[in-house]
PDB file of N, CA, C and O in Angstrom:
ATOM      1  N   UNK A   1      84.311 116.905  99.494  1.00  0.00           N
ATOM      2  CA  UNK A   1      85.557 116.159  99.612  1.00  0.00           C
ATOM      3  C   UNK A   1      85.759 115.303  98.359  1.00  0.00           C
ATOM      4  O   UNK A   1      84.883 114.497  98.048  1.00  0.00           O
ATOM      5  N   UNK A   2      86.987 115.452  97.545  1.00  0.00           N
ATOM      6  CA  UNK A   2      87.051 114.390  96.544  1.00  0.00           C
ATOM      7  C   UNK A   2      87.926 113.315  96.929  1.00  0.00           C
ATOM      8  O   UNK A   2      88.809 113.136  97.767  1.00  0.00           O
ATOM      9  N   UNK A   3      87.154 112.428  95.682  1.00  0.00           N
ATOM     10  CA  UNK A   3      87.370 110.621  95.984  1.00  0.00           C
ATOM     11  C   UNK A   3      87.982 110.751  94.884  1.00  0.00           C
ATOM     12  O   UNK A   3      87.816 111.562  93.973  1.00  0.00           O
ATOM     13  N   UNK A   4      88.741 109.865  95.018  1.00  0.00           N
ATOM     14  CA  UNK A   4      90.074 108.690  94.249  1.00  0.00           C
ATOM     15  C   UNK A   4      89.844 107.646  93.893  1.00  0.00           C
ATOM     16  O   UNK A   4      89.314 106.934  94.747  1.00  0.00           O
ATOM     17  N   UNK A   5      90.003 107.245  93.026  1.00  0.00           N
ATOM     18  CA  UNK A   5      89.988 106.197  91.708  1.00  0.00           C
ATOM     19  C   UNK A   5      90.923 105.685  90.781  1.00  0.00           C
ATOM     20  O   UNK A   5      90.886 106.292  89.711  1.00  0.00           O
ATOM     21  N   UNK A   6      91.690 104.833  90.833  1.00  0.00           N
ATOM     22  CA  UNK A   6      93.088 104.581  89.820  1.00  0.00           C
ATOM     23  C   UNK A   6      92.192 103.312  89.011  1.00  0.00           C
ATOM     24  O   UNK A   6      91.796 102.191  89.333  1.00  0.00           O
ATOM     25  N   UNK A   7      92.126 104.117  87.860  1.00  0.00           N
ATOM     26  CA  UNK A   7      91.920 103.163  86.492  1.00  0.00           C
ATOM     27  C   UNK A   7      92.739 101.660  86.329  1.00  0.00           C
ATOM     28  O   UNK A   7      93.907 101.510  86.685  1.00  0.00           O
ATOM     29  N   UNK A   8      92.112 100.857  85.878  1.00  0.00           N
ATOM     30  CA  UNK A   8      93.372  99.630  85.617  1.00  0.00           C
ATOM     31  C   UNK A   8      94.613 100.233  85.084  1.00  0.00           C
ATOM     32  O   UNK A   8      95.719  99.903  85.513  1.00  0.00           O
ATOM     33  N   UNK A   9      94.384 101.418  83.833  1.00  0.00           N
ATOM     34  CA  UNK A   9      95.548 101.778  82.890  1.00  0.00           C
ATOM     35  C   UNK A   9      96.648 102.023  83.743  1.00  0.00           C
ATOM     36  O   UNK A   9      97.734 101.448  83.668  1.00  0.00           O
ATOM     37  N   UNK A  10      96.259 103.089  84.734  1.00  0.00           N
ATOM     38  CA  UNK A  10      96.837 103.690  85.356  1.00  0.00           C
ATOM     39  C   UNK A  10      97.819 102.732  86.794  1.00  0.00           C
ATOM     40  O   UNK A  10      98.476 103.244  87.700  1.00  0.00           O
ATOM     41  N   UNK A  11      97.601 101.422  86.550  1.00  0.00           N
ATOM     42  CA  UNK A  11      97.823 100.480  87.620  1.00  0.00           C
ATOM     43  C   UNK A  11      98.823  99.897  86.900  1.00  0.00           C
ATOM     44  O   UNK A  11      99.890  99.519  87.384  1.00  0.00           O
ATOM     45  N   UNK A  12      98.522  99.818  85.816  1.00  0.00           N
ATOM     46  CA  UNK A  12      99.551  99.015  85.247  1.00  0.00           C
ATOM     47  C   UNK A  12     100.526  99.797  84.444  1.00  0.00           C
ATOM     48  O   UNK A  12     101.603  99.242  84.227  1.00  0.00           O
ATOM     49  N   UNK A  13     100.286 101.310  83.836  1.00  0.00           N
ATOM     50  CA  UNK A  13     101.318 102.401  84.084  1.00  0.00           C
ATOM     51  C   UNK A  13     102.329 102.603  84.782  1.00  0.00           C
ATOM     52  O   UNK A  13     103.501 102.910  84.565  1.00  0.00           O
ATOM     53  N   UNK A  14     101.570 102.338  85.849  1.00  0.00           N
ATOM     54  CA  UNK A  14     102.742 102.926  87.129  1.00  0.00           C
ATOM     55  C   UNK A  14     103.392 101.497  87.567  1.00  0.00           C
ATOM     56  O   UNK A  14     104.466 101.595  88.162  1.00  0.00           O
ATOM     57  N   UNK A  15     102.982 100.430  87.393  1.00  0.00           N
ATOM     58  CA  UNK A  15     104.192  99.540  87.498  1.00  0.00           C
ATOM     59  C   UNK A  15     105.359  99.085  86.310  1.00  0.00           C
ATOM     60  O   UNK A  15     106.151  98.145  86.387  1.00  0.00           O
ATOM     61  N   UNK A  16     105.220  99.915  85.368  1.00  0.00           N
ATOM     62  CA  UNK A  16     105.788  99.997  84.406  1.00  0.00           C
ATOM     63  C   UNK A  16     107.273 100.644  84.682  1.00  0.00           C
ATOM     64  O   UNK A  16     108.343 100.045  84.568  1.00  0.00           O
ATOM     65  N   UNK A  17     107.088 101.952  85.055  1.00  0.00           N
ATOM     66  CA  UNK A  17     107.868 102.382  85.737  1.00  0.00           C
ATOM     67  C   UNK A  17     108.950 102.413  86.377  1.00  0.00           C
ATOM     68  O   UNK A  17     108.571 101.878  87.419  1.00  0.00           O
ATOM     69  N   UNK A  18     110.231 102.687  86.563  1.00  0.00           N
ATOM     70  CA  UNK A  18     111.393 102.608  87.675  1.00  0.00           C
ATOM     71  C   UNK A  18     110.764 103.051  88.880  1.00  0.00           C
ATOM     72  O   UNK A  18     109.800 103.799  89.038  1.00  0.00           O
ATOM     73  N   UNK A  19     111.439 102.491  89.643  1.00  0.00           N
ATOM     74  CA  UNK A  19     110.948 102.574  90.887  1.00  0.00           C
ATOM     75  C   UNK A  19     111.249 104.629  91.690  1.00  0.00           C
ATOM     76  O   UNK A  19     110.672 105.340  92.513  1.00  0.00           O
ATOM     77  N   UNK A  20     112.326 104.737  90.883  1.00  0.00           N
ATOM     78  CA  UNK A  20     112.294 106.179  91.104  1.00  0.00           C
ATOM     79  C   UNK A  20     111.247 107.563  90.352  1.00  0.00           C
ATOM     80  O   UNK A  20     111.089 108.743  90.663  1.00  0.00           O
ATOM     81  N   UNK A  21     110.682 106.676  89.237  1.00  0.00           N
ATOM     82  CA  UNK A  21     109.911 107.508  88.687  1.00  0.00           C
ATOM     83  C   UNK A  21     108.780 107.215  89.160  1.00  0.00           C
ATOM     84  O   UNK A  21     108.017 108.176  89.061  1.00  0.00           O
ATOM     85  N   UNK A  22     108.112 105.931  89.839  1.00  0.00           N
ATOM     86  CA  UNK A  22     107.103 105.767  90.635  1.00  0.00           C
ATOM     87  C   UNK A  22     106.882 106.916  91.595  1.00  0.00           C
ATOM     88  O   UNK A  22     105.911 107.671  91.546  1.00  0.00           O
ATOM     89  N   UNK A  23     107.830 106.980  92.436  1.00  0.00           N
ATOM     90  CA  UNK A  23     107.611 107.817  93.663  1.00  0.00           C
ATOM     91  C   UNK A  23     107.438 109.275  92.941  1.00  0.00           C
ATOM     92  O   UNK A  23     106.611 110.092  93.345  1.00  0.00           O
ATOM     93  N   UNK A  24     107.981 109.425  92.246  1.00  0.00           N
ATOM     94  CA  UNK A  24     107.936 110.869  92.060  1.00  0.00           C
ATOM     95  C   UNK A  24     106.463 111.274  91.210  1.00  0.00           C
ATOM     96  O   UNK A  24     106.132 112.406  90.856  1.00  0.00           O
ATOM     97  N   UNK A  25     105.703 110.000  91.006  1.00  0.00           N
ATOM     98  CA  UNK A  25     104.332 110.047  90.109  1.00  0.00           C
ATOM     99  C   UNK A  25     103.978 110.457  91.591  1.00  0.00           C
ATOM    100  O   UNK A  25     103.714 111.634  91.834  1.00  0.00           O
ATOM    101  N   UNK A  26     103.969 109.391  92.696  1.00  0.00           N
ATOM    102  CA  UNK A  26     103.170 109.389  93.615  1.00  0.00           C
ATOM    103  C   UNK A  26     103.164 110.650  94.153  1.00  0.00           C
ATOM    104  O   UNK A  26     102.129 111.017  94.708  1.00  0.00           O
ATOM    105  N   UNK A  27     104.279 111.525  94.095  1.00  0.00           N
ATOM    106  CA  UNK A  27     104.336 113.021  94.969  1.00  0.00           C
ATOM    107  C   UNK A  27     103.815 113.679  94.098  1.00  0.00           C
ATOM    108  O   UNK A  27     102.920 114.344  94.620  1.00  0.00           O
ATOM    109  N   UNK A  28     103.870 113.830  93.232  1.00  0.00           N
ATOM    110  CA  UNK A  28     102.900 114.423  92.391  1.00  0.00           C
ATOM    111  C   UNK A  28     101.109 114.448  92.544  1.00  0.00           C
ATOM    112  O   UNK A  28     100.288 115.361  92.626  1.00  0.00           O
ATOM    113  N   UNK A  29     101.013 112.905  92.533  1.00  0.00           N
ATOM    114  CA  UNK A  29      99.947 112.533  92.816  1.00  0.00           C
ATOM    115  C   UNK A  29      99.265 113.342  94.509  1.00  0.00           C
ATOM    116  O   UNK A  29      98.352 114.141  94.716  1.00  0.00           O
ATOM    117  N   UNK A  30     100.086 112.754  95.274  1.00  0.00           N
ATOM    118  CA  UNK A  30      99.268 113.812  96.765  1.00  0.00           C
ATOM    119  C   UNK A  30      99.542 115.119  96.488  1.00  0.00           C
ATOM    120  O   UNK A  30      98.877 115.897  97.172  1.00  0.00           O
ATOM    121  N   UNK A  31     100.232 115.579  95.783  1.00  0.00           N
ATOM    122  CA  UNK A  31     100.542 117.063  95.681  1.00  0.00           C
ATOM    123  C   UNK A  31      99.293 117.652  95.409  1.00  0.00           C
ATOM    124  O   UNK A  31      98.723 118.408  96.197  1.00  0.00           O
ATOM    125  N   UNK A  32      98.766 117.252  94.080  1.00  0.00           N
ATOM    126  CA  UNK A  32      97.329 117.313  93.188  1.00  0.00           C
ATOM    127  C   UNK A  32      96.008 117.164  94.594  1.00  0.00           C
ATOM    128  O   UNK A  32      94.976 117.831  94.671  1.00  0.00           O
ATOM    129  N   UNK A  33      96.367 116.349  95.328  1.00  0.00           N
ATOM    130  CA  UNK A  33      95.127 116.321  96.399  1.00  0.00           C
ATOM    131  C   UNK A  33      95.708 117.326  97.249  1.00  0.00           C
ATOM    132  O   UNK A  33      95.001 117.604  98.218  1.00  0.00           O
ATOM    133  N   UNK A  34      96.415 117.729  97.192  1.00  0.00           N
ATOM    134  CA  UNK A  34      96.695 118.451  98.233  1.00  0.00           C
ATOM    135  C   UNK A  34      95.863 119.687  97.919  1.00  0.00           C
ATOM    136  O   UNK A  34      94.864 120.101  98.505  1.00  0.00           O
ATOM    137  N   UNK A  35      96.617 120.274  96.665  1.00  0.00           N
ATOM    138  CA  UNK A  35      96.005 121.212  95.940  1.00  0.00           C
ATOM    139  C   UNK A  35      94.116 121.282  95.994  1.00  0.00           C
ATOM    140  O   UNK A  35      93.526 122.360  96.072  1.00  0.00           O
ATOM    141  N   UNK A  36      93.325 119.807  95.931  1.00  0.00           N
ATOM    142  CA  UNK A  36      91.982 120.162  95.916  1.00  0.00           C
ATOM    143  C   UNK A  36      91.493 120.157  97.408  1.00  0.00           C
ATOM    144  O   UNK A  36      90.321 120.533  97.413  1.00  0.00           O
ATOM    145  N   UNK A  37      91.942 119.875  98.685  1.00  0.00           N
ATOM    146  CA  UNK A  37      91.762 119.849  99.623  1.00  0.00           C
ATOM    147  C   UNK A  37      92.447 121.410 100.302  1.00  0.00           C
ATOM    148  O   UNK A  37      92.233 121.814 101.445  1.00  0.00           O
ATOM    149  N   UNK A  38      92.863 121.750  99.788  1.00  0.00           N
ATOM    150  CA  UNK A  38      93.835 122.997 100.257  1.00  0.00           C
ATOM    151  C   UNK A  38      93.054 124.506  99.501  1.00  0.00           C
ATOM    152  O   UNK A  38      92.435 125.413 100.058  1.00  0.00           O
ATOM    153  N   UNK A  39      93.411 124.289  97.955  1.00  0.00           N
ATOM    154  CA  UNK A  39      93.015 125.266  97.580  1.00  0.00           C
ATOM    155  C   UNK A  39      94.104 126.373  96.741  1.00  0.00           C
ATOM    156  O   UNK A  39      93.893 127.135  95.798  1.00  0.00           O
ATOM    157  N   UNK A  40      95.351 126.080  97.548  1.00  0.00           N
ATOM    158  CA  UNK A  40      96.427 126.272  97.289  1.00  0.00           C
ATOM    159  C   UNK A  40      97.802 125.820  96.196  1.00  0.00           C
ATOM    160  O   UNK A  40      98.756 125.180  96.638  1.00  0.00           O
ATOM    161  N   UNK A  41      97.729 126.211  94.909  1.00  0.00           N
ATOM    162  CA  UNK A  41      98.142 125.440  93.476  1.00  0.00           C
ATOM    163  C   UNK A  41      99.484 125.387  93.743  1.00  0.00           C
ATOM    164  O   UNK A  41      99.791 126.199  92.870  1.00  0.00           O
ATOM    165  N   UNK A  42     100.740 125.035  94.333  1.00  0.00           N
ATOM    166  CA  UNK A  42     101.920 125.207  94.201  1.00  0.00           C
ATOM    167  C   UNK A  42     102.299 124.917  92.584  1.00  0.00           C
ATOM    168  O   UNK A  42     101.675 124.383  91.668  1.00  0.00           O
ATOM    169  N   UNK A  43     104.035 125.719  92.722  1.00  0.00           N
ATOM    170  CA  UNK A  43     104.141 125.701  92.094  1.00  0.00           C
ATOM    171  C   UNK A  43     104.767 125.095  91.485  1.00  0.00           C
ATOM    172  O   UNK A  43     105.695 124.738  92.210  1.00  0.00           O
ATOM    173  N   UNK A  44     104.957 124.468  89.962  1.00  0.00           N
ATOM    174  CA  UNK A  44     106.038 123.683  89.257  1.00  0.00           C
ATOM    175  C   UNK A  44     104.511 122.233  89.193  1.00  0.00           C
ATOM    176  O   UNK A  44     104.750 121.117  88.733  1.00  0.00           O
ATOM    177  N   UNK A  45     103.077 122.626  89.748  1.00  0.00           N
ATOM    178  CA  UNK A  45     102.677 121.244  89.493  1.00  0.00           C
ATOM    179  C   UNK A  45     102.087 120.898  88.042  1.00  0.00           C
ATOM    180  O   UNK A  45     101.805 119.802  87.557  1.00  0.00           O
ATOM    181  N   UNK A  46     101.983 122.366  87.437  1.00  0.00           N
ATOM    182  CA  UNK A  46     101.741 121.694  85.613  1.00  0.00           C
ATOM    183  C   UNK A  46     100.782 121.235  85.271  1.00  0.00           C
ATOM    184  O   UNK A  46     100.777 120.439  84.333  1.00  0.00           O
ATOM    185  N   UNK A  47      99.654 121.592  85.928  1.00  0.00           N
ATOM    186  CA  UNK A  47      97.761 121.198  85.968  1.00  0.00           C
ATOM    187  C   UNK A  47      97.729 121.878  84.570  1.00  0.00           C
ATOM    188  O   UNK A  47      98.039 123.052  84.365  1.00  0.00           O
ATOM    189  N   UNK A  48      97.139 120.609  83.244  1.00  0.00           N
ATOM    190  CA  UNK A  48      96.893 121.262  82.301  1.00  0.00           C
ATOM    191  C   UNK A  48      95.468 120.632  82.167  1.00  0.00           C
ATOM    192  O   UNK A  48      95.134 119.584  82.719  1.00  0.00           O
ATOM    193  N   UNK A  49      94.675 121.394  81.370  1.00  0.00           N
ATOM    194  CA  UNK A  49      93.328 120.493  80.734  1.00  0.00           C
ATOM    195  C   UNK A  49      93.537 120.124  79.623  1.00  0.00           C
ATOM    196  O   UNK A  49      93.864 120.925  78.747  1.00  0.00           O
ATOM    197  N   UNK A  50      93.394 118.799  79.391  1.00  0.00           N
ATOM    198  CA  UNK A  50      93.413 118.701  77.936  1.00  0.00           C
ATOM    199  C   UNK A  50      92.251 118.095  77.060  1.00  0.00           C
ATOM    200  O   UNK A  50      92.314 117.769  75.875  1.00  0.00           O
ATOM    201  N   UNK A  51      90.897 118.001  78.143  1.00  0.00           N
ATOM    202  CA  UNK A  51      89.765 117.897  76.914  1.00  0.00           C
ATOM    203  C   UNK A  51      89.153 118.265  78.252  1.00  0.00           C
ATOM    204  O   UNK A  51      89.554 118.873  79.245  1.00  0.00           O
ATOM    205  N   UNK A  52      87.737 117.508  77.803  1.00  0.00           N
ATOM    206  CA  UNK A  52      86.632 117.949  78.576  1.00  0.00           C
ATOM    207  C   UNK A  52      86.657 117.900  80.200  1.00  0.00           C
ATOM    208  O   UNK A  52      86.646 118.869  80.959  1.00  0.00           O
ATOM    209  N   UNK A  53      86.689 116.730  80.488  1.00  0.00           N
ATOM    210  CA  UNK A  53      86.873 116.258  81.592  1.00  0.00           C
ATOM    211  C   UNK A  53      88.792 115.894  82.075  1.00  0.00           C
ATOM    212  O   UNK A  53      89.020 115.597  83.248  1.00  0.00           O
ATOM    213  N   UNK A  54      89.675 115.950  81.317  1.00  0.00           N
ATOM    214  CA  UNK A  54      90.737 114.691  80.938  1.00  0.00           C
ATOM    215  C   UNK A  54      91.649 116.167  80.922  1.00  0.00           C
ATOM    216  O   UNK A  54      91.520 117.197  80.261  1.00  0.00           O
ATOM    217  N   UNK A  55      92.645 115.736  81.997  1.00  0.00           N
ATOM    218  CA  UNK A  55      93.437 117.301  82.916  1.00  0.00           C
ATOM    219  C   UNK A  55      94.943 116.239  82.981  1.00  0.00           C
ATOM    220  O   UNK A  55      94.824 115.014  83.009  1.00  0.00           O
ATOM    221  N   UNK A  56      96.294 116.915  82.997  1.00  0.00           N
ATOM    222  CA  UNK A  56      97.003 116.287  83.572  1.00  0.00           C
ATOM    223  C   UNK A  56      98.217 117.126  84.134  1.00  0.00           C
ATOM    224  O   UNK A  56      98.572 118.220  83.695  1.00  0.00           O
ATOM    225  N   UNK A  57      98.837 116.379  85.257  1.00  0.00           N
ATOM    226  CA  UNK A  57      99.986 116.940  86.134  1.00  0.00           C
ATOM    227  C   UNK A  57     101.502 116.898  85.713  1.00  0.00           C
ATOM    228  O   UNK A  57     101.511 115.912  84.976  1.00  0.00           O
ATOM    229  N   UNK A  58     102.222 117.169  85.731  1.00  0.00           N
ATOM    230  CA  UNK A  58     103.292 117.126  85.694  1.00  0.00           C
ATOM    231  C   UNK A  58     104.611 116.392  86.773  1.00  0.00           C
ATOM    232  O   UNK A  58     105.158 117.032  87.671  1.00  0.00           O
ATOM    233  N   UNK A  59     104.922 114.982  86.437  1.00  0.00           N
ATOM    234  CA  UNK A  59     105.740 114.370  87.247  1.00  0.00           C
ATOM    235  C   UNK A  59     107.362 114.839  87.407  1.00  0.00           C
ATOM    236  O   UNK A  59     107.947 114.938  88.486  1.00  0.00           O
ATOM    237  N   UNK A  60     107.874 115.071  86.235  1.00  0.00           N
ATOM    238  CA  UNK A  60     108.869 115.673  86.100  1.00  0.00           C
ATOM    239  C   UNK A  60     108.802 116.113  84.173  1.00  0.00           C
ATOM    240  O   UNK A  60     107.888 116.411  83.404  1.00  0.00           O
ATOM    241  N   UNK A  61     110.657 115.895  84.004  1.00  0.00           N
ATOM    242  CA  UNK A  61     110.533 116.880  82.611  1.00  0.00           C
ATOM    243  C   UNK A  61     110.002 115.957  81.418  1.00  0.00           C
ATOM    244  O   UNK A  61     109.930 116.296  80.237  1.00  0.00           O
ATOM    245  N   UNK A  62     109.576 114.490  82.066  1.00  0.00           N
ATOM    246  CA  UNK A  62     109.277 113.928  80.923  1.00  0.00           C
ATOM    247  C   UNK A  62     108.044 113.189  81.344  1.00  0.00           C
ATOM    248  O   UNK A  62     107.459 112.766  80.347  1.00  0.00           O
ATOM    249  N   UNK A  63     107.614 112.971  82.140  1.00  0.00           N
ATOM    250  CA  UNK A  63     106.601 112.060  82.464  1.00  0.00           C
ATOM    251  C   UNK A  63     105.431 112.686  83.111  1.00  0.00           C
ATOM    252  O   UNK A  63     105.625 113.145  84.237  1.00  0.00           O
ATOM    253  N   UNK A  64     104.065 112.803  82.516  1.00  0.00           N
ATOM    254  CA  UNK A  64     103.055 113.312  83.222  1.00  0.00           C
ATOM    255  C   UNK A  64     102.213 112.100  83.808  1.00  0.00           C
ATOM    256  O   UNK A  64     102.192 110.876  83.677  1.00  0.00           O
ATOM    257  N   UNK A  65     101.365 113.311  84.692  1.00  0.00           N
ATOM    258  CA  UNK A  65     100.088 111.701  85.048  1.00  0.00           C
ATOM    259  C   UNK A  65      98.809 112.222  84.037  1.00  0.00           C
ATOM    260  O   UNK A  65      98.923 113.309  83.471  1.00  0.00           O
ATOM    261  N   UNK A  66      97.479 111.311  83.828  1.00  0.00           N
ATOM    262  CA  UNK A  66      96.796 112.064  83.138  1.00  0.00           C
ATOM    263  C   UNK A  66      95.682 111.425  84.060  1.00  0.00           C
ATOM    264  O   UNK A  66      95.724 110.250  84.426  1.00  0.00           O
ATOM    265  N   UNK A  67      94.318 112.639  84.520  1.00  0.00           N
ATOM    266  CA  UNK A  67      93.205 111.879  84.972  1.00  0.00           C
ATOM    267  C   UNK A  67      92.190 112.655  84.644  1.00  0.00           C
ATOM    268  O   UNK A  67      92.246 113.658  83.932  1.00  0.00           O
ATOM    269  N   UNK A  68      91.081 112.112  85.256  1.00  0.00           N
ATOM    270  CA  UNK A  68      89.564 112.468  84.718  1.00  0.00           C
ATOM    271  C   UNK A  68      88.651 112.946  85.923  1.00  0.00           C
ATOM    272  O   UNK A  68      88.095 112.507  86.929  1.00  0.00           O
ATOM    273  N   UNK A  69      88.823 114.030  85.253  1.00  0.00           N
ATOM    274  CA  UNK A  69      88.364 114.955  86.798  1.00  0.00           C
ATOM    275  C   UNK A  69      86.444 115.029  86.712  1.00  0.00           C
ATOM    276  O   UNK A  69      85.899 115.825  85.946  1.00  0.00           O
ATOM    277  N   UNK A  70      85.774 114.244  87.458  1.00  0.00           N
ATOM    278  CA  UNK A  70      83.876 114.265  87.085  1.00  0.00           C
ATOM    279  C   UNK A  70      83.645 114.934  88.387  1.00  0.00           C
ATOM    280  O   UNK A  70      84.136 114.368  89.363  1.00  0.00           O
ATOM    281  N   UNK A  71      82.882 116.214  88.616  1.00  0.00           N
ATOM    282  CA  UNK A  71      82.567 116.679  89.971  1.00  0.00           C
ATOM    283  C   UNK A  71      83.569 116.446  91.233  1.00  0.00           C
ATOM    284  O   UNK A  71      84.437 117.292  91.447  1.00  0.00           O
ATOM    285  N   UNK A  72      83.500 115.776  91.723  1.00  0.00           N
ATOM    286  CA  UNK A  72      84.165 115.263  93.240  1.00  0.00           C
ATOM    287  C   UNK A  72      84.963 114.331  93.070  1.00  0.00           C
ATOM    288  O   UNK A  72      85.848 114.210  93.917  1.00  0.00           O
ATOM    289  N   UNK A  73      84.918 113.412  91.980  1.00  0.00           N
ATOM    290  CA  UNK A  73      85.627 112.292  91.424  1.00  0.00           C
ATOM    291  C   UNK A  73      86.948 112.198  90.723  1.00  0.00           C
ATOM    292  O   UNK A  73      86.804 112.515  89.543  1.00  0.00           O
ATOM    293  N   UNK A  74      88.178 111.881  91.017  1.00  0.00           N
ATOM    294  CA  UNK A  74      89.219 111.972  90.417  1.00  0.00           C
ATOM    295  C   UNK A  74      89.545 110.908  90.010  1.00  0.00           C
ATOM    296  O   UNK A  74      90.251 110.315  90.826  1.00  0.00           O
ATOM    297  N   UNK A  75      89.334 110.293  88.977  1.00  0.00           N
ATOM    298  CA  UNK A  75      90.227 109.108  87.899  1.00  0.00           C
ATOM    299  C   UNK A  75      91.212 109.310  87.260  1.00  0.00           C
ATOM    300  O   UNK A  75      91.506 110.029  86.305  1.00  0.00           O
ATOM    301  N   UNK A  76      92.007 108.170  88.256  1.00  0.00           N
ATOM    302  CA  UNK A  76      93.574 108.774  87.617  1.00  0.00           C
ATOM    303  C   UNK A  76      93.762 107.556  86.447  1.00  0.00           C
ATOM    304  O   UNK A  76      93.361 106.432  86.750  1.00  0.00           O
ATOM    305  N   UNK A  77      94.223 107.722  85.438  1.00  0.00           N
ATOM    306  CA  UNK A  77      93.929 107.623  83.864  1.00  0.00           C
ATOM    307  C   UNK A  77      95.519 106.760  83.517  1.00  0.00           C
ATOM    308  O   UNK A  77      95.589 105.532  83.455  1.00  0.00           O
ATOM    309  N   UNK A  78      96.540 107.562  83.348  1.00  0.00           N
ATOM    310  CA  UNK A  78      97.852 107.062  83.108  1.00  0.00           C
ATOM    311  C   UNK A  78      99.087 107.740  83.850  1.00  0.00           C
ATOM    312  O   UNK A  78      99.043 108.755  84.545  1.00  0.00           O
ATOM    313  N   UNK A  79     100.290 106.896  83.526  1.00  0.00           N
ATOM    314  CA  UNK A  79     101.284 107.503  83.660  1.00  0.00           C
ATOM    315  C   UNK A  79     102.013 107.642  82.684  1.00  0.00           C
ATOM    316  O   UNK A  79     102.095 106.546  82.128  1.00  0.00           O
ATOM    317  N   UNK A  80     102.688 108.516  82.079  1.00  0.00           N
ATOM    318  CA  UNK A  80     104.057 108.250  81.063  1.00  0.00           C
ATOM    319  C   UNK A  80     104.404 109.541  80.603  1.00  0.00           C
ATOM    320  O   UNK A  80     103.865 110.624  80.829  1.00  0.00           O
ATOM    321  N   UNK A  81     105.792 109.134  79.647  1.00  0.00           N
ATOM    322  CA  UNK A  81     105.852 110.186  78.790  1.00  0.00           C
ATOM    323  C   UNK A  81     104.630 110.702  77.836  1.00  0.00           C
ATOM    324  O   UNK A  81     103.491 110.249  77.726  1.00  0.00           O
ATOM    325  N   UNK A  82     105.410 112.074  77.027  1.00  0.00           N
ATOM    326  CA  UNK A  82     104.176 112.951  76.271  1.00  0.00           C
ATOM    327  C   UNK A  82     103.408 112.084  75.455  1.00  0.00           C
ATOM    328  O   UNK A  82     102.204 112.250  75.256  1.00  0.00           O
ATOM    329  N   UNK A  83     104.527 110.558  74.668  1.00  0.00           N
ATOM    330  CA  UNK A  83     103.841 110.303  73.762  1.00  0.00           C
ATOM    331  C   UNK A  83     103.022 109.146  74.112  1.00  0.00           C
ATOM    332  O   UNK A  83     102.232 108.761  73.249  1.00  0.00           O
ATOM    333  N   UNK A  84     103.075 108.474  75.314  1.00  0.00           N
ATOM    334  CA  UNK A  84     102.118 107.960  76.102  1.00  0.00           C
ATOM    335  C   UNK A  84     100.650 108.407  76.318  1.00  0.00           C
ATOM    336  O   UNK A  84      99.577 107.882  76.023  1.00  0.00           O
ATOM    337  N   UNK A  85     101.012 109.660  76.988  1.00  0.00           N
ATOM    338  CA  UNK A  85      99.923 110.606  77.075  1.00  0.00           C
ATOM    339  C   UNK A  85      98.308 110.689  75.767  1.00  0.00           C
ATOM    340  O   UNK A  85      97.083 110.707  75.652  1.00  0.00           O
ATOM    341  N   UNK A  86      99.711 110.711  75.044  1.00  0.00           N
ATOM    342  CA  UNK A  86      98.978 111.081  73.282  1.00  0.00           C
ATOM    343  C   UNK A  86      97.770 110.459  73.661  1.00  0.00           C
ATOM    344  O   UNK A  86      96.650 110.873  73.961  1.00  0.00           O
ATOM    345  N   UNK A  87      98.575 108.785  73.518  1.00  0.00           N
ATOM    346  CA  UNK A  87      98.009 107.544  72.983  1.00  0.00           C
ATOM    347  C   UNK A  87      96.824 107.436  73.995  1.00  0.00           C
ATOM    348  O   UNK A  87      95.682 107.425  73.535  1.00  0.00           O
ATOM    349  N   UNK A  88      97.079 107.332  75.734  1.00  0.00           N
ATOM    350  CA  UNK A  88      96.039 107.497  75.927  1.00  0.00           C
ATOM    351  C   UNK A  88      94.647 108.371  75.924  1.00  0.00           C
ATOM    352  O   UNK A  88      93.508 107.996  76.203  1.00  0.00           O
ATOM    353  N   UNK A  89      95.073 109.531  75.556  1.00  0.00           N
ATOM    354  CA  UNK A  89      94.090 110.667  75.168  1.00  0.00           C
ATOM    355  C   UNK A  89      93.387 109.928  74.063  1.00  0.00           C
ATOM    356  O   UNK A  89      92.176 110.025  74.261  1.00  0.00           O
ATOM    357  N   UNK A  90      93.685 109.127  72.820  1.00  0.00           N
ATOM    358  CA  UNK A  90      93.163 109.064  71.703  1.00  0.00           C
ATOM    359  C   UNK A  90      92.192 107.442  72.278  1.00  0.00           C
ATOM    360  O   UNK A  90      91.220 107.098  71.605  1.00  0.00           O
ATOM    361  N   UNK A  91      92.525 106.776  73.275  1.00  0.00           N
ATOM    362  CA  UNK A  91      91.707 105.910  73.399  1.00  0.00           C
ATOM    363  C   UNK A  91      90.410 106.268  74.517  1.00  0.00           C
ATOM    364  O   UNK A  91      89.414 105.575  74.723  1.00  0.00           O
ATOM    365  N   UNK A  92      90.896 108.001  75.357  1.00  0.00           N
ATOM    366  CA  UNK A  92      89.368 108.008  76.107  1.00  0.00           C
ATOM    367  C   UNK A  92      88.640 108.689  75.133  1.00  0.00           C
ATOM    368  O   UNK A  92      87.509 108.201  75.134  1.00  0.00           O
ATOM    369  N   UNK A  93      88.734 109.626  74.255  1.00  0.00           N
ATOM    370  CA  UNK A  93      88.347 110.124  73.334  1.00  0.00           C
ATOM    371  C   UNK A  93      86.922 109.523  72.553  1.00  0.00           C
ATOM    372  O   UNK A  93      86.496 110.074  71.537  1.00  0.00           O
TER     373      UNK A  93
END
């Protein structure tokens, strides 16, 4: 069974946010558990890897989430646009 973890970044990401792009992180977000509890990848959710551990989802056409997938452990990392993303990629790095 995997466990959940929201990083500070990722806390203060998502209150960054409009309140409409919140929710739509958050459906995203159970979507992604859904997917590891299920098994079942729907589609449009945009699971990319982008380093070792450090994977991210797709919220809509501009905003991903990014987290850190360790065994059973899911650390969710950030929210934002691509060039958000960047930036946090270059500081878990």
């Amino acid at each position: 069974m995997m466990q959940y973890e929201p990083l500070p970044s990722f806390e203060r990401s998502l209150k960054k946010l409009p309140e409409d792009d919140r929710d739509k992180a958050k459906e995203a977000i159970f979507t992604l558990m859904d997917f590891f509890e299920t098994g079942k990848k729907p589609h449009g959710l945009g699971l990319k890897k982008l380093g070792k551990n450090l994977w991210e989802i797709r919220v809509d056409i501009r905003n991903r989430v990014a987290f850190i997938l360790e065994n059973d452990l899911v650390k969710w990392g950030f929210v934002g646009d691509h060039n958000q993303i960047r930036q946090f990629i270059k500081t878990f790095k």
